[in-house]
C-alpha positions as CSV (number, residue, x, y, z in Angstrom):
1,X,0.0,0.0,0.0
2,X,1.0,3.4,-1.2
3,X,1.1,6.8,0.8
4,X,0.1,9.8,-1.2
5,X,2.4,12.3,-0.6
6,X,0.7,15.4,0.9
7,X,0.8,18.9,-1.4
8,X,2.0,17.2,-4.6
9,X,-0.4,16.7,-7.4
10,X,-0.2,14.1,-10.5
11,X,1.3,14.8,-13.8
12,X,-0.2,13.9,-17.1
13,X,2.6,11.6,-18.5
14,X,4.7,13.6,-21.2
15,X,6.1,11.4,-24.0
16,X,10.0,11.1,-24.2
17,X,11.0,14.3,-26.3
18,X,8.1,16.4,-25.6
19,X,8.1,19.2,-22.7
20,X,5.8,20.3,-20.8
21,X,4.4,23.2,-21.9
22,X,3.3,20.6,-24.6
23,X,1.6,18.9,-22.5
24,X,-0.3,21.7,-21.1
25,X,-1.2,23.1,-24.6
26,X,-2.7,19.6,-25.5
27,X,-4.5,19.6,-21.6
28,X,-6.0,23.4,-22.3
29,X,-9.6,23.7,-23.3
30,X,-9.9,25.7,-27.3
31,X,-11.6,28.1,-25.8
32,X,-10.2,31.1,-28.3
33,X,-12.4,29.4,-30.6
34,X,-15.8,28.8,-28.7
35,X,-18.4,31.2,-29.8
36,X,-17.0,32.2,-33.1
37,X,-19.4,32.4,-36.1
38,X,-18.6,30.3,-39.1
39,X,-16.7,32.0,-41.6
40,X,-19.2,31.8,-44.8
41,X,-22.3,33.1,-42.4
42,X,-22.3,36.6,-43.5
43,X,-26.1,36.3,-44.0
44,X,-27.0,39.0,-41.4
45,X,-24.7,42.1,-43.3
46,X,-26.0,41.4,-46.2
47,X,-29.5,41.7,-45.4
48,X,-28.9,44.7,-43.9
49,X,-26.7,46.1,-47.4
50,X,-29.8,45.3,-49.1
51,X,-32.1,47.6,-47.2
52,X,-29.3,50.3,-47.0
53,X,-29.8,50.0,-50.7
54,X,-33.6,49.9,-51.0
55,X,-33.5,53.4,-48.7
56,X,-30.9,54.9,-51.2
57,X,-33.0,54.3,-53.8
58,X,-35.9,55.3,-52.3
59,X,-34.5,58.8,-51.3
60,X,-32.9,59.5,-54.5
61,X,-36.6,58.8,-55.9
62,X,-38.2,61.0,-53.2
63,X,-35.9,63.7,-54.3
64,X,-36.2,63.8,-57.7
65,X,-39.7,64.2,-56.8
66,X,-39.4,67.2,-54.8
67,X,-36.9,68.9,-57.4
68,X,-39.8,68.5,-60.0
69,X,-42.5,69.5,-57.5
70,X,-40.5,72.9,-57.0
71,X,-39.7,73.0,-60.9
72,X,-43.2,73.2,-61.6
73,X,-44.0,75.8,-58.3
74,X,-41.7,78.1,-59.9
75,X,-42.9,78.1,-63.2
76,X,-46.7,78.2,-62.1
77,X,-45.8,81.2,-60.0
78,X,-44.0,82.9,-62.9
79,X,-46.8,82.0,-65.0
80,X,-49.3,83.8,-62.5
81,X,-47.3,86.5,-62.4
82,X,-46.9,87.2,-66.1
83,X,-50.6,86.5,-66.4
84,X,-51.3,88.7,-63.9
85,X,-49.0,92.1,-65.5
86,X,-51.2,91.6,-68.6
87,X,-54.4,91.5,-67.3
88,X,-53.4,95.2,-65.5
89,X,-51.8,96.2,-68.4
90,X,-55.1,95.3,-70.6
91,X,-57.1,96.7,-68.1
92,X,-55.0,100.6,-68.0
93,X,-55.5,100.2,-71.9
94,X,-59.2,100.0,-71.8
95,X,-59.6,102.8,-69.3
96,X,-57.0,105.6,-71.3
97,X,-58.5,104.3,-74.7
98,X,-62.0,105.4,-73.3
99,X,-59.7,108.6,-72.4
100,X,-58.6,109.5,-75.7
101,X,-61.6,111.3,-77.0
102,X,-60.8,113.7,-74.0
103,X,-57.1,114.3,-74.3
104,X,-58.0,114.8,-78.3
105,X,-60.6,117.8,-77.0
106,X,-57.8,118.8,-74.4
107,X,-55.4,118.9,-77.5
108,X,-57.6,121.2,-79.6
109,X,-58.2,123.5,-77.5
110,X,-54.9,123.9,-76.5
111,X,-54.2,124.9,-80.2
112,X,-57.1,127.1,-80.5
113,X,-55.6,129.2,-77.0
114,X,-59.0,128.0,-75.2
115,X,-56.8,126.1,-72.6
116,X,-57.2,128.6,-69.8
117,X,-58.6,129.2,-66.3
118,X,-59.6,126.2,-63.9
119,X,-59.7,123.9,-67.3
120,X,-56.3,123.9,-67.7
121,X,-55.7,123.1,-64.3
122,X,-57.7,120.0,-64.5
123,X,-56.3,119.1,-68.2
124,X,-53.2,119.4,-66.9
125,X,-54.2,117.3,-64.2
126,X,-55.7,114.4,-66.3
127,X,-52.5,114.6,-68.4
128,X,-50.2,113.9,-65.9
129,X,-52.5,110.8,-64.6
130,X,-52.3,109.6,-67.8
131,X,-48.5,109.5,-68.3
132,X,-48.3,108.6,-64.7
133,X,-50.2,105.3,-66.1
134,X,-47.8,105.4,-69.2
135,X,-49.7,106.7,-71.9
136,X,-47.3,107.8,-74.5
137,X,-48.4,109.8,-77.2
138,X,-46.3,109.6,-80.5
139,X,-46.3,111.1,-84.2
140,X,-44.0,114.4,-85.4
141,X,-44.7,115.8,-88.7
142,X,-41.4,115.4,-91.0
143,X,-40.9,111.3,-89.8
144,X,-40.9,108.3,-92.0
145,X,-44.8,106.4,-92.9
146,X,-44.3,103.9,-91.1
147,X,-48.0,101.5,-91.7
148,X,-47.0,99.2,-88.0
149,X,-48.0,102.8,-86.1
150,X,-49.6,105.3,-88.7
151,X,-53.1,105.7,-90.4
152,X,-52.6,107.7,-93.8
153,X,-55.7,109.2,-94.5
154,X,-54.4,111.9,-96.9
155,X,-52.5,111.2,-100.0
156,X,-50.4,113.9,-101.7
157,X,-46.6,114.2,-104.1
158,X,-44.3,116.4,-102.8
159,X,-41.2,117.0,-105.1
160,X,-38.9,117.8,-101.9
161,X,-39.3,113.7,-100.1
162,X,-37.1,111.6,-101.1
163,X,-39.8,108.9,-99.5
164,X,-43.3,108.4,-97.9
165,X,-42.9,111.0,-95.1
166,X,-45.4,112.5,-92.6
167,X,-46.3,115.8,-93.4
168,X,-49.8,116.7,-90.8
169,X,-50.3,115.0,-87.8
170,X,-54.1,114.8,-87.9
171,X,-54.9,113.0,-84.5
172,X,-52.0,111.7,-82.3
173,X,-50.8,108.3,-81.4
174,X,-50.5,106.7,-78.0
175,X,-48.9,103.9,-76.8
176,X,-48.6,102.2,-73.5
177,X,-44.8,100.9,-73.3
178,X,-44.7,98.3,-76.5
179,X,-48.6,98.1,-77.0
180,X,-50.3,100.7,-79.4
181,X,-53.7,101.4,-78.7
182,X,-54.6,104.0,-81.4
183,X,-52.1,104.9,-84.3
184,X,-51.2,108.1,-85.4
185,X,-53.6,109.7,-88.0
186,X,-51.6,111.6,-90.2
187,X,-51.2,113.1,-94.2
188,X,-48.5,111.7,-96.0
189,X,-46.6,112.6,-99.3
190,X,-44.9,110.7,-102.0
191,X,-42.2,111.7,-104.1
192,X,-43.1,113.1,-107.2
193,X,-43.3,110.5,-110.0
194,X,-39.9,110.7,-111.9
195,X,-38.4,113.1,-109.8
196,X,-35.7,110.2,-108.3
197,X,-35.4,109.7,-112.2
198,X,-34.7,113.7,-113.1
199,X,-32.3,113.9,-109.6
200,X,-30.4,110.9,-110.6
201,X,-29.6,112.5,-113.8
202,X,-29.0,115.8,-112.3
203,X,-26.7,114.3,-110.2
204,X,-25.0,112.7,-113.4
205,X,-24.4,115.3,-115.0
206,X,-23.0,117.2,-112.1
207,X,-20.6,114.5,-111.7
208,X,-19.5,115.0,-115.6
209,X,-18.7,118.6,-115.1
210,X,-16.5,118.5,-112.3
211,X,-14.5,115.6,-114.2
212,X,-14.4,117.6,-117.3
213,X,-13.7,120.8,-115.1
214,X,-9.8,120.4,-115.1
215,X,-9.4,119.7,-118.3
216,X,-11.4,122.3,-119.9
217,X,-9.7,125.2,-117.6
């Protein structure tokens, strides 16, 4: 019978050549490895790639959406406002076209010297009302026919025009900036027939004489 001695414990055997730290290694539990995941589960991460994804996509549509949304805002409120500057601008046309009978009688009787006394104070007054609302009134005797702004209601031949020219201003024109709302009623003459023909030939001749003036001196 064999005594244990007290305060020693047993050894695991350790082959001839081995050490012992070898044996330990071999006695101590692989717990660096307990717990791990497998290396080819990578389910989880790309689960949640794809829904990273679908919430890109689904912002960059949400975006796009807002960008046209305020595309179209501005352009409707542009479109308002446009609409919005004719329909005042048509409106002040109407109301000084219904004017123009009186600023023609104002007119008149400012040629005739009958502009006097409290009614020239208040033409006056009307006239600066209307230019305040930009009435614009247009046509000079001496200016070019032009048919866009001018109503020829008299016909004549003048031998000193060279072209269709204004020569009475029988009613005045008004405008509001671009917009015409009555044309200028005015006499016009022509040149006289074959007068360009007699000047050109005037002008000929002219130019012969001061080649042949040298020669001849």
């Amino acid at each position: 019978m064999t005594e244990e001695t007290p305060g020693f414990e047993e050894k695991p055997d350790v082959p001839s050549g081995a050490t012992p730290d070898d044996a330990e290694a071999k006695a101590a539990p692989q717990s660096n490895t307990e717990g791990a995941a497998p290396a080819g589960d990578v389910t989880p991460d790309a689960g949640l790639i794809a829904q990273l994804d679908q919430v890109r996509t689904a912002l960059g549509e949400r975006t796009a959406d807002l960008q046209r949304l305020q595309a179209e805002y501005q352009n409707y409120r542009r479109r308002v406002e446009r609409d919005r500057i004719t329909v005042r601008e048509i409106a002040i046309a109407n109301l000084l076209t219904e004017l123009l009978p009186v600023l023609d009688d104002i007119g008149r009787a400012r040629e005739h010297g009958e502009l006097v006394g409290g009614f020239k104070s208040v033409a006056e007054s009307l006239e600066t009302v209307a230019a305040k609302m930009g009435l614009q009134q247009f046509g000079k005797e001496g200016e070019p026919f032009d048919p866009t702004i001018h109503e020829a209601l008299m016909h004549s031949y003048a031998p000193d025009v060279t072209e269709t020219t204004c020569v009475a201003i029988l009613q005045p024109g008004y405008r509001i900036g671009e917009r015409t709302i009555r044309p200028a009623r005015v006499a016009v003459a022509e040149p006289q027939p074959g007068a360009q023909t007699v000047k050109a030939e005037d002008a000929a001749e002219t130019g012969e004489e001061k080649d042949n003036g040298p020669e001849g001196a």
